[in-house]
C-alpha positions as CSV (number, residue, x, y, z in Angstrom):
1,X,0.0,0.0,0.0
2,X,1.3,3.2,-0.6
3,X,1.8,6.0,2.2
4,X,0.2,9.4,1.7
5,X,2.2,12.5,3.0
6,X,-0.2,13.9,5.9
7,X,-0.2,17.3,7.3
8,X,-1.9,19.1,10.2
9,X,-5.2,19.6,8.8
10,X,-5.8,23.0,7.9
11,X,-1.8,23.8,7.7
12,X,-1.6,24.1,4.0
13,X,-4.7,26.2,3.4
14,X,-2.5,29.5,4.1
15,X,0.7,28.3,2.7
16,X,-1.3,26.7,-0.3
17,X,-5.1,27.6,-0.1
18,X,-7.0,25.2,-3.2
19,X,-7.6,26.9,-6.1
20,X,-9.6,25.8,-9.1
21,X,-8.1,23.7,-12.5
22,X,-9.2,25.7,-15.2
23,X,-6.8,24.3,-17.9
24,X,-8.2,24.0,-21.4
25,X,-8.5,20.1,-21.3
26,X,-9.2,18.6,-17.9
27,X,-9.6,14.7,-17.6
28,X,-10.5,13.7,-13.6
29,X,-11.6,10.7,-11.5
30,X,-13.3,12.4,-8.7
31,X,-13.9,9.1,-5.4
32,X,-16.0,10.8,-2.2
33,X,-13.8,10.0,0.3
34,X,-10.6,11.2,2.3
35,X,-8.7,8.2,2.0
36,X,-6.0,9.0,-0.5
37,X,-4.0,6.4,0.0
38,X,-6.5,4.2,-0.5
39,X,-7.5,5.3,-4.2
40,X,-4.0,5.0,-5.0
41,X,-3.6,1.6,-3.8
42,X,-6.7,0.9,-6.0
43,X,-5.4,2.9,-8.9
44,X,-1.8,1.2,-8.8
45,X,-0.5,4.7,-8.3
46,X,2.8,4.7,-7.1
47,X,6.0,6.8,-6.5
48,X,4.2,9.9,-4.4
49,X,5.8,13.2,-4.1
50,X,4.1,16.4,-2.7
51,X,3.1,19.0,-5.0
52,X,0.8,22.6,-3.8
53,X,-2.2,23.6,-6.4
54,X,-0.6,26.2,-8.3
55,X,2.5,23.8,-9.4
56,X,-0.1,20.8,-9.9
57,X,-2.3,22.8,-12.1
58,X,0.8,24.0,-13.8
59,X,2.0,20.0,-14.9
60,X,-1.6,19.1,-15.3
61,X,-2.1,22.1,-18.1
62,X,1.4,20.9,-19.5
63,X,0.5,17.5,-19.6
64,X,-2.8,18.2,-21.8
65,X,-1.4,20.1,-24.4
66,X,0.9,17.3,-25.8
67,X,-0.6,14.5,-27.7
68,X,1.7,12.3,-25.9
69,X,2.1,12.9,-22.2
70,X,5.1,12.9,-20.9
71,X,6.5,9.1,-19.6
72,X,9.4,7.8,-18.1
73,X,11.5,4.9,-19.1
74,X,8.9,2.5,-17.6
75,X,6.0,3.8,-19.7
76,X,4.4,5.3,-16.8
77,X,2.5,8.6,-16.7
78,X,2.2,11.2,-14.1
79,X,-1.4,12.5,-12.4
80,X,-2.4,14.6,-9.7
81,X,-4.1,13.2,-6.5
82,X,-5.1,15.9,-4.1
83,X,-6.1,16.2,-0.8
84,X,-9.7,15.6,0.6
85,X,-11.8,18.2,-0.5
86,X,-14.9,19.0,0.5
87,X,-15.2,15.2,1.1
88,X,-13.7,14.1,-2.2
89,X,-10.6,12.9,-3.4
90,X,-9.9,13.5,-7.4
91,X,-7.2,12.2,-9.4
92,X,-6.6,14.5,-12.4
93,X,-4.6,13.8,-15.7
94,X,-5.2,12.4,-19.4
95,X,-4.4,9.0,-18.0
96,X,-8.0,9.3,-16.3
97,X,-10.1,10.1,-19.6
98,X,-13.3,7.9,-20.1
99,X,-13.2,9.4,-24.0
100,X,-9.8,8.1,-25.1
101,X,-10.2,5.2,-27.1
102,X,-7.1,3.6,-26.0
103,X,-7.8,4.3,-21.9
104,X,-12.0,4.2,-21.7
105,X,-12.1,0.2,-21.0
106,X,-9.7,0.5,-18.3
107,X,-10.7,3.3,-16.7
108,X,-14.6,2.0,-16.3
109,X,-13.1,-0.7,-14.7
110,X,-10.9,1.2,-12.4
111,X,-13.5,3.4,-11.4
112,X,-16.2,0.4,-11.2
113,X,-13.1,-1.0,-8.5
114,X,-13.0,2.4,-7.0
115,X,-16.9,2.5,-6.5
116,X,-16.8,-1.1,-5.0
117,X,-14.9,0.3,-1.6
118,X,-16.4,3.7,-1.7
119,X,-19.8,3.5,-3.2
120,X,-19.3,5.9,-6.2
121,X,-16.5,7.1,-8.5
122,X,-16.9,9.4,-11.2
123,X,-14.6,10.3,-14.3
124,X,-15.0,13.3,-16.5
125,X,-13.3,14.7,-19.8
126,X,-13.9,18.7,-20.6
127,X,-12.3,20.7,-23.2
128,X,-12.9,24.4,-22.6
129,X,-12.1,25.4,-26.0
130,X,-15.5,23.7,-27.3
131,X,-13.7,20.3,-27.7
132,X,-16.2,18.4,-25.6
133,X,-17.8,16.1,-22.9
134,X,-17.5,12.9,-21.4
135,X,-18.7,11.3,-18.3
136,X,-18.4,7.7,-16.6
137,X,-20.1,6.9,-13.3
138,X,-20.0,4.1,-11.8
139,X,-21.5,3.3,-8.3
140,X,-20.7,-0.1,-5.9
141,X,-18.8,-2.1,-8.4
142,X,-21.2,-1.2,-11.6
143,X,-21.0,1.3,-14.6
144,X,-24.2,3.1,-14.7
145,X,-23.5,5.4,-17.0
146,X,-20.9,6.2,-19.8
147,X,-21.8,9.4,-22.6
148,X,-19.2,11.1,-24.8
149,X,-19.8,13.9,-27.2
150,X,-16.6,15.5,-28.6
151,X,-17.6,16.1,-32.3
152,X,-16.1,12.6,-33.4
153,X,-18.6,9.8,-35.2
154,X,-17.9,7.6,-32.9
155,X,-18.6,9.0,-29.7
156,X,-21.3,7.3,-29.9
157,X,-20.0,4.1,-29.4
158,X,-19.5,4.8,-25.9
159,X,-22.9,5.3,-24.7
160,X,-23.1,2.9,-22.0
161,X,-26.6,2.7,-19.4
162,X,-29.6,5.1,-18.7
163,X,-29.8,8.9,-18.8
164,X,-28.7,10.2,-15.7
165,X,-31.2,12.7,-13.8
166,X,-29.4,15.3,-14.9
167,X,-29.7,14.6,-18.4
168,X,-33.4,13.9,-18.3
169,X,-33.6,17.4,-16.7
170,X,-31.6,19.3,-18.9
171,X,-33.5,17.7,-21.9
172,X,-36.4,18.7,-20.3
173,X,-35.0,22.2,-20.2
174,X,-34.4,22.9,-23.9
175,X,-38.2,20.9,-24.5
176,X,-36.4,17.7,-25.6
177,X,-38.0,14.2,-24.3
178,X,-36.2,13.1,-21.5
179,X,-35.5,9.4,-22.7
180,X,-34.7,8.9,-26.4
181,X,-32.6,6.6,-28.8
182,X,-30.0,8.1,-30.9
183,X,-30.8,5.5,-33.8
184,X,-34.0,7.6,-34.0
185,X,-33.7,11.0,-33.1
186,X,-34.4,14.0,-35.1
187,X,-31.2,15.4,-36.8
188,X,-32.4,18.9,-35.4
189,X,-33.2,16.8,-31.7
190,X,-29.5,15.9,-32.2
191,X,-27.7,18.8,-32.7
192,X,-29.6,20.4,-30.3
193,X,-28.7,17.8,-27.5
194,X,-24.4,18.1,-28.7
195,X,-24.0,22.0,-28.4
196,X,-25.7,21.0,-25.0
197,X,-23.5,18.0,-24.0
198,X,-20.5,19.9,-25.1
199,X,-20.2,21.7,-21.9
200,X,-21.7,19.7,-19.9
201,X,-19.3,18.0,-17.8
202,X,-18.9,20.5,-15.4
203,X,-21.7,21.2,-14.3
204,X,-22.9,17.6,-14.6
205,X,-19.6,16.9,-12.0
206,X,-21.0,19.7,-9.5
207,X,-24.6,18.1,-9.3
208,X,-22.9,15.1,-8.3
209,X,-20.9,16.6,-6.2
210,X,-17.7,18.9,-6.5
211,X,-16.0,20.2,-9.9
212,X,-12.4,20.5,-9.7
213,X,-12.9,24.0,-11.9
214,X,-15.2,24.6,-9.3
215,X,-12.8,24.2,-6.1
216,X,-12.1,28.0,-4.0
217,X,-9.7,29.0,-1.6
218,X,-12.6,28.0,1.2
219,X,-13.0,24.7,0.0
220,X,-12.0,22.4,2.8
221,X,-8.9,20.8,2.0
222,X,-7.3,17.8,4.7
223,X,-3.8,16.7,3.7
224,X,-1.4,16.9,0.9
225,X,-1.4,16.6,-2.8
226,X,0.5,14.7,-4.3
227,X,2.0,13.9,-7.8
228,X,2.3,9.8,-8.4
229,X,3.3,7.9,-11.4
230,X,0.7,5.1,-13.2
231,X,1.0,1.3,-13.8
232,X,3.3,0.7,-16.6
233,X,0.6,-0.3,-19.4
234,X,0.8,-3.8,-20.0
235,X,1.9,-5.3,-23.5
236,X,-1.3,-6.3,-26.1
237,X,-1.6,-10.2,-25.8
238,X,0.3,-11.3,-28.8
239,X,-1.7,-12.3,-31.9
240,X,-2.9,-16.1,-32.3
């Protein structure tokens, strides 16, 4: 099990008060609960340094604006793990996006194993520069949702479970019926519904509970972020 650096609670927020992420491309696994070492040892996340917000926030914008991220000579990637705050632990970097192609399977099971110890675990992709929306939740060892629209054909092919109350809602909103099937939609129903899902991860993540854009130098923070590296990926079985 790996060993989270602990502090006096309530001694970073003057040295380091939380501030929000508000990078262009955010990817996140947000678990409600304080016990960071835990999701780590879930996660396989390893190697553990502390980092404050503003330097985090600073590697996590970094990291998004490569196509590749950067790795070391094991393969592995670098995320964010913060504190508790406000009751929730998130992980944040691109190795946490429900949208990639090449990540989506293994993330819905990660968080499926993260929401078998601690009831729920969400993960959410936003681009703030109108590239998107994604969202996986997953609650006591089950996907119950998976929905992707980032203006690529196949998002599609990631719609996993029911509408979530929130969606029914906001359908509801722009005078949309609140359960529908894509195979049948009216183009104009469609289009509607993606400028509306574009954005939506945000404020889908607050109604759930809290929005890593959304976190303030009041939030209540316990403990220490901290940088750790990811499994090395393991090699494709060979072909037959």
């Amino acid at each position: 099990m790996v060993s989270a650096v602990s502090t006096i609670p309530g001694s970073a927020a003057t040295a380091d008060p939380p501030r929000a992420f508000t990078t262009c491309w955010l990817h996140w696994i947000a678990v409600p609960t304080g016990d960071q070492a835990g999701v780590m040892e879930v996660l396989g996340l390893t190697d553990p340094e502390p980092v404050g917000f503003a330097r985090a926030e600073e590697f996590v914008d970094l990291d998004s604006h490569h196509d590749l991220p950067a790795v070391d000579s094991q393969g592995r990637v670098r995320v964010y793990v913060s504190p508790e705050l406000d009751g929730w632990t998130f992980v944040i970097g691109r190795w946490c996006s429900p949208a990639d192609p090449e990540r989506t399977e293994d993330v819905a099971r990660l968080c499926s194993a993260l929401s078998a110890r601690y009831g729920h675990a969400h993960a959410f992709y936003y681009g703030a520069q109108g590239d998107g929306s994604a969202w996986l939740i997953t609650e006591n060892g089950r996907v119950l949702r998976r929905y992707c629209e980032a203006g690529d054909p196949e998002d599609a092919l990631l719609t996993l479970g029911e509408p979530l109350p929130y969606e029914r809602d906001r359908r509801r909103e722009l005078g949309l019926p609140p359960a529908w099937d894509e195979a049948t939609e009216p183009d104009e129903d469609q289009e509607e519904w993606a400028w509306a899902t574009f954005d939506m991860a945000p404020d889908l993540a607050a109604s759930l509970g809290l929005c890593p854009r959304d976190i303030e130098p009041t939030t209540e923070s316990r403990g220490t972020g901290l940088i750790a590296r990811t499994p090395p990926p393991q090699p494709l079985p060979a072909a037959e």
